[in-house]
C-alpha positions as CSV (number, residue, x, y, z in Angstrom):
1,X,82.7,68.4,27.7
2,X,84.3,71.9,27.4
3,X,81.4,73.6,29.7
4,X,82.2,70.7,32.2
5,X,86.0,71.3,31.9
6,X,85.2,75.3,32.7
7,X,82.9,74.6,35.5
8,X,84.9,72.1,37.4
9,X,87.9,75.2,37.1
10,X,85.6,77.7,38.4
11,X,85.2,75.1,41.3
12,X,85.9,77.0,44.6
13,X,86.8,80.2,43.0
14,X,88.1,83.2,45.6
15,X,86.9,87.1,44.9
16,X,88.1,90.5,45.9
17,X,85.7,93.0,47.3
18,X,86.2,96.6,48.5
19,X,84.4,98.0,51.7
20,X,82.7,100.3,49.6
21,X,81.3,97.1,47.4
22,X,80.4,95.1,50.5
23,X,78.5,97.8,52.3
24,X,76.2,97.7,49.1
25,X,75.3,94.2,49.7
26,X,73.1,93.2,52.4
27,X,73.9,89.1,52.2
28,X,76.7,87.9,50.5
29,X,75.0,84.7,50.8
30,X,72.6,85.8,47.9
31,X,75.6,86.1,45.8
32,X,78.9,83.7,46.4
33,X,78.8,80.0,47.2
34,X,79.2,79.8,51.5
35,X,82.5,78.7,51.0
36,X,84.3,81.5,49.2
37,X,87.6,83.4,50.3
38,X,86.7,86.4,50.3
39,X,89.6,89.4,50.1
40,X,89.5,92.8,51.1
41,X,91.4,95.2,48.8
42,X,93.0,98.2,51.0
43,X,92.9,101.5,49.2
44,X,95.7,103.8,50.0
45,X,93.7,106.1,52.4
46,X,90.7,103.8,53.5
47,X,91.5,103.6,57.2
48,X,91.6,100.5,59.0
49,X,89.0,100.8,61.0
50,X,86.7,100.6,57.8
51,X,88.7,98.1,57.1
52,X,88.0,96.0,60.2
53,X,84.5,96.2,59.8
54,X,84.0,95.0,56.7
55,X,86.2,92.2,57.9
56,X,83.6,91.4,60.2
57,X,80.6,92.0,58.5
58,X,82.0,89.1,55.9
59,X,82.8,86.7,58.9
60,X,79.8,87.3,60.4
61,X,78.3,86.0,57.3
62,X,80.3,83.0,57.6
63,X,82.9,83.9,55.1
64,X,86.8,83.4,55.7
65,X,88.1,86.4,55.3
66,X,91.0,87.7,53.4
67,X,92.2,91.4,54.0
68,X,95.5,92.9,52.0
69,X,98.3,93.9,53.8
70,X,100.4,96.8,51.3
71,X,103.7,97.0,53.0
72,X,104.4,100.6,51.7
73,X,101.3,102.3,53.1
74,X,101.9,100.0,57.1
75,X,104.2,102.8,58.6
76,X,106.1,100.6,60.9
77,X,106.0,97.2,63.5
78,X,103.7,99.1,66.3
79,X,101.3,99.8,63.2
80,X,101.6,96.5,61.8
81,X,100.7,95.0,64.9
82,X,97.7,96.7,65.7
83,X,96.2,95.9,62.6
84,X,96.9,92.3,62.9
85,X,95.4,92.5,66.4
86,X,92.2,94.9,65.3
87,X,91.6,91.9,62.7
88,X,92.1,88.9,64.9
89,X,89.8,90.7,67.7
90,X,87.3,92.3,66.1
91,X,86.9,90.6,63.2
92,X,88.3,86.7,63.6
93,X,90.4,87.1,60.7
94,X,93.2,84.2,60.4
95,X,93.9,85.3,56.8
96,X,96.9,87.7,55.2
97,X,97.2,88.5,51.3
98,X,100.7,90.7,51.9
99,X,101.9,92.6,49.6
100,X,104.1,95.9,48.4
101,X,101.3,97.8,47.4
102,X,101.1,100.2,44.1
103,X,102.4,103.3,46.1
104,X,105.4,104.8,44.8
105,X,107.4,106.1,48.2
106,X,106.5,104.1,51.7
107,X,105.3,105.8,54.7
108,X,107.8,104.3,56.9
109,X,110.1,101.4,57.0
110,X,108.7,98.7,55.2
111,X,108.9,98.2,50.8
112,X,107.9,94.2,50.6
113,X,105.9,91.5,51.5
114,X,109.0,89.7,52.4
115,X,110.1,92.1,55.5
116,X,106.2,92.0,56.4
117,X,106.8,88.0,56.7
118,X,110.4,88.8,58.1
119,X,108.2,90.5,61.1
120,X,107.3,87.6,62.8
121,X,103.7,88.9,63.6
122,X,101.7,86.9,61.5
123,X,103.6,83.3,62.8
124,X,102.9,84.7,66.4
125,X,99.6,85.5,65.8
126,X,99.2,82.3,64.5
127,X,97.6,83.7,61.4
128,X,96.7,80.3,59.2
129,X,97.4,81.9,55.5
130,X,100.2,83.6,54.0
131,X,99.3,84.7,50.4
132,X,101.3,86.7,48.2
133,X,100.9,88.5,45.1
134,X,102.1,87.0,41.3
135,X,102.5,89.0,38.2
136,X,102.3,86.9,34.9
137,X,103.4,89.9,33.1
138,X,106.3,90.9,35.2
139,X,106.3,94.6,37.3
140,X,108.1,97.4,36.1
141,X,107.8,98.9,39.4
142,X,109.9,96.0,40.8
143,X,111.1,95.1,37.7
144,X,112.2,98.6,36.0
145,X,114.4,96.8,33.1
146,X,111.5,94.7,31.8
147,X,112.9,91.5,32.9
148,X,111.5,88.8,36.0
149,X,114.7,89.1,37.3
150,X,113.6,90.9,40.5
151,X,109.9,89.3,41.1
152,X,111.7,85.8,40.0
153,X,114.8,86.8,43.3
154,X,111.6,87.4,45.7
155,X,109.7,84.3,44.9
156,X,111.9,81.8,45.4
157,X,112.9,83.2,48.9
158,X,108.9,83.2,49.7
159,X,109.0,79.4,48.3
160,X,112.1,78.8,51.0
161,X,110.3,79.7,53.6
162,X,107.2,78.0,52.6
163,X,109.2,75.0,52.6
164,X,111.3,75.8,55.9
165,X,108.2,76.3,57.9
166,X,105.6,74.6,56.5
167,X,103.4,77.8,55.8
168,X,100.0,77.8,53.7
169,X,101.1,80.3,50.8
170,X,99.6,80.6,47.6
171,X,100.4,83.3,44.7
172,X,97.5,85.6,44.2
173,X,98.0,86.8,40.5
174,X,97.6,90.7,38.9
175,X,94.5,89.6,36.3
176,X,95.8,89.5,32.6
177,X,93.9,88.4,29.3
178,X,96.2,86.0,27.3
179,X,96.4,82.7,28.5
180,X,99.4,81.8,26.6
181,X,101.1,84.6,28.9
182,X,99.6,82.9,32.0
183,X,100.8,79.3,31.3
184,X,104.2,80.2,30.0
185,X,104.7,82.2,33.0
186,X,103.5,79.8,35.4
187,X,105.3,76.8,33.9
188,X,108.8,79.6,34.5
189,X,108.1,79.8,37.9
190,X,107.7,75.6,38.6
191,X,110.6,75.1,36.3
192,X,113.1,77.5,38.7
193,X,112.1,75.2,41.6
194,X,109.0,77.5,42.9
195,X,106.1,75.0,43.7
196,X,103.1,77.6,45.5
197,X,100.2,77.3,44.4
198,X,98.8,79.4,42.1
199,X,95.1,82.0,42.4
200,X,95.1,83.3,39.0
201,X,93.8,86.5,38.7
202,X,90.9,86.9,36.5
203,X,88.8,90.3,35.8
204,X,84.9,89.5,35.7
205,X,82.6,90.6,33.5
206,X,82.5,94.3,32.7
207,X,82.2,97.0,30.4
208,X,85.0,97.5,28.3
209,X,85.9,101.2,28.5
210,X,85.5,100.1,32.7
211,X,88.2,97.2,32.2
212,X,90.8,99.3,30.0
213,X,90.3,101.9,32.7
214,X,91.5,99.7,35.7
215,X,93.9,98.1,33.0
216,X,95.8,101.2,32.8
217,X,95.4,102.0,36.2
218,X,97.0,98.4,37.6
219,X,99.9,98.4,34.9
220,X,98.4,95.2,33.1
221,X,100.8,94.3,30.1
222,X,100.8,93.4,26.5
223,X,97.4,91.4,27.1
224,X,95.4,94.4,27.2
225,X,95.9,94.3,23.8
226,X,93.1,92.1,23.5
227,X,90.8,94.3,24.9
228,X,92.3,97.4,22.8
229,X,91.7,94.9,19.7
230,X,88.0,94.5,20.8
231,X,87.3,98.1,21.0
232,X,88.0,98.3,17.6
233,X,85.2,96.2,16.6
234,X,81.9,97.5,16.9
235,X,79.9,94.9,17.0
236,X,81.8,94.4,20.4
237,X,82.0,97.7,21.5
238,X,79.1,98.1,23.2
239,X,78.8,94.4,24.8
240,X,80.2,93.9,28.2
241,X,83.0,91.7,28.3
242,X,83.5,88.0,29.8
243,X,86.5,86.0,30.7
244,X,84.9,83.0,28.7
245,X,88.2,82.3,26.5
246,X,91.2,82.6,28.8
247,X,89.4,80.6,31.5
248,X,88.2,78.1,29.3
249,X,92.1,77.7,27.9
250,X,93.1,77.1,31.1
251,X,90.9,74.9,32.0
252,X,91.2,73.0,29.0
253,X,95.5,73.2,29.6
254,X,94.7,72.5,33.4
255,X,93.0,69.0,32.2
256,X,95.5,67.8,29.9
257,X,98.2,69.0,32.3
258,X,97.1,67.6,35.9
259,X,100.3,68.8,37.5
260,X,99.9,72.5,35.9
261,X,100.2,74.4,39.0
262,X,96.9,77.0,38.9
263,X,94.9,75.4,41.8
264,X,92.4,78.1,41.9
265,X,90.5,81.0,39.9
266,X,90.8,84.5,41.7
267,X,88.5,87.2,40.5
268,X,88.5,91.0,40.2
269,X,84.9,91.8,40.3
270,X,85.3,94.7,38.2
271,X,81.7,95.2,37.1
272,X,80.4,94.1,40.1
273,X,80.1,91.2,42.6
274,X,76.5,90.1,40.7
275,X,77.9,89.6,37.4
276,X,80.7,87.5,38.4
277,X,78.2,85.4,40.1
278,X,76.3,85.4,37.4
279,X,78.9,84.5,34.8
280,X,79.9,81.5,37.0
281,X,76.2,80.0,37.3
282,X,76.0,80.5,33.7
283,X,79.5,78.9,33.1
């Protein structure tokens, strides 16, 4: 029952790939089911037209396509709009994951995903997704005082205009290793009136001096205790680590709570593209 519970939540899960990752792999196809969303992660410093053709090397495989947009590193509206148009043209993409970006000073005039939506340029491009970026375990970088306060302030005017224009928006989660952390944050958010649809980030398979690595690097919070605690045993040490238990919690909360508001799993391939595909068949 349990390994039924976890595939079904695996169902139609979304993953994150790098150009760097994708021009490794010859056919995705070999990989992820034909009907994945695939995202592009934009690297301060990769430039876009890198971006734009790994865009279109995953369409042309028949994947939609889901490239980030970090409003701190998009210098101003002229700049913004030529990468929307470089997508749309070159690449068919009808897809936007906006959001700040981990840079600490902006090249030019825009700081947030909501003056990227404020823009205008993805309604008049007549892009068909809107997603935007969660953090279960706040952001001190938004957030400096520890609180949600912030984060909480930008959500619910992302869930106004979802509602005022009918946009397809869904939160894209920061991957975190406690599920308890992930269900009391996303019941928060429904219970202040915020009803998008939640990606949950989830880090795939992967060494665990790799995983504390990005950990540090992506400001995870207090879960990444549980990784610290399993470098501690040796038995563990050495054996690369799976997202078994916090996805099988969820799935098992998701089941007794139909209207719990995680729709999707999203994952950071972190060891690679294979293993998360293999962790999934295996699930």
């Amino acid at each position: 029952m349990s390994n039924n519970l976890l595939k079904n939540f695996l169902n139609n899960f979304s993953i994150e790939v790098t150009p760097r990752a994708v021009a490794k792999i010859e056919n995705l196809s070999e990989l992820i089911p034909s009907d994945t969303l695939v995202y592009i992660a934009h690297i301060e410093g990769t430039p876009i037209e890198e971006m734009v053709k790994t865009a279109k090397k995953i369409n042309e495989q028949g994947y939609a396509t889901m490239p980030h947009f970090p409003a701190r590193i998009i210098k101003d509206k002229k700049t913004l709009r030529e990468w929307i148009s470089k997508y749309q043209n070159e690449a068919n993409v009808k897809s936007a994951l906006l959001l700040g970006g981990g840079i600490n000073k902006p090249y030019g005039e825009y700081d947030s995903s909501i003056q990227l939506i404020e823009s205008e340029l993805f309604d008049l491009a007549g892009f068909e997704k809107l997603y935007i970026a969660g953090h279960p375990e706040g952001n001190k970088d938004i957030d400096p005082d520890g609180s949600t306060k912030n984060i909480d302030q930008a959500l619910l005017w992302k869930n106004e205009y979802k509602n005022r224009t009918d946009a397809d928006m869904a939160i894209t989660t920061q991957f975190c290793f406690d599920s308890k952390t992930v269900i009391n944050w996303a019941n928060d958010i429904k219970n202040k009136g915020i009803d998008i649809p939640i990606h949950i980030g989830i880090a795939g398979p992967a060494k665990l001096q790799t995983l504390l690595r990005y950990s540090i690097e992506c400001g995870v919070g207090a879960s990444i205790k549980i990784l610290q605690k399993r470098a501690l045993d040796l038995t563990k040490l050495l054996l690369p680590y799976k997202p078994t238990n916090i996805l099988s919690e969820l799935a098992k909360y998701k089941f007794n709570n139909p209207e719990f508001n995680i729709e999707k799993v999203h994952f950071f391939p972190l060891g690679g593209v294979k293993q998360v595909s293999k962790f999934v068949q295996d699930s």
